[in-house]
C-alpha positions in Angstrom: 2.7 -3.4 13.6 4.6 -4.4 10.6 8.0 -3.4 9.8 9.3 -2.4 5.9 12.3 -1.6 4.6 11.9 1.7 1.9 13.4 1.8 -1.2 16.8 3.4 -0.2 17.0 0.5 2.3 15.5 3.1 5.0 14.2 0.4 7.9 10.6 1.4 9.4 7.7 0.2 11.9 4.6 1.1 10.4 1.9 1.3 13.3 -1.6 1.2 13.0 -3.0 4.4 15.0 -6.4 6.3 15.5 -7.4 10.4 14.8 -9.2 12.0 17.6 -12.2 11.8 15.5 -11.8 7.7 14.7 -10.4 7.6 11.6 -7.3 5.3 10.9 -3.9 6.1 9.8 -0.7 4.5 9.3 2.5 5.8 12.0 5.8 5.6 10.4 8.1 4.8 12.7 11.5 4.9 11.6 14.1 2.2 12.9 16.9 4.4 13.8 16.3 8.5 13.5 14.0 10.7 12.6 10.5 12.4 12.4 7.9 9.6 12.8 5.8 10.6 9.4 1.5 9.8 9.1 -0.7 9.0 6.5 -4.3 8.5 6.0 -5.8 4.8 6.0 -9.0 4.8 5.4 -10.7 1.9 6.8 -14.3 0.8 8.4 -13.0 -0.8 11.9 -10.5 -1.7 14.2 -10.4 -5.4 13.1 -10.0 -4.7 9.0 -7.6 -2.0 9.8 -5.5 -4.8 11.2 -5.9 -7.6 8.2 -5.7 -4.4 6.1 -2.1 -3.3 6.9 -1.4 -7.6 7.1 -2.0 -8.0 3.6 -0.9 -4.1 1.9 1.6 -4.4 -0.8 5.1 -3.5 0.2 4.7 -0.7 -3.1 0.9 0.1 -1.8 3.3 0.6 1.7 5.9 2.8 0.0 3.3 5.0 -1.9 1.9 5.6 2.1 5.2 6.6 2.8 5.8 8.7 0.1 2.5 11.0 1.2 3.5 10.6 4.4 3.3 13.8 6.2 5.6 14.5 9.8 3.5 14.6 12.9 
């Protein structure tokens, strides 16, 4: 888990989670209210998944966010 704060200040948990079928995708959790939103990470294993979201770029983050789609 990593927690990010958006551009308007917005305060979120962003959770690594798994598709049905194994593929990767980031949970966006928001702090207070609100739909938790999903997007796509595509990686090759549980293990870079996690160094992965360690090391993404607070904008590479926000981008995620911005494609996000509710679940």
């Amino acid at each position: 888990m990593r927690a990010f704060v958006d551009r308007d200040g917005g305060r979120w948990d962003v959770v690594l989670g798994r598709e049905s079928y194994g593929a990767f995708v980031l949970l966006f959790v928001p702090a207070l209210a609100g739909p938790v939103r999903q997007a796509s990470f595509p990686v090759d294993g549980y293990d870079i998944a996690v160094v992965a979201l360690a090391e993404l770029p607070a904008a590479r983050i926000q981008q995620l966010l911005d494609e996000s789609l509710p679940t």
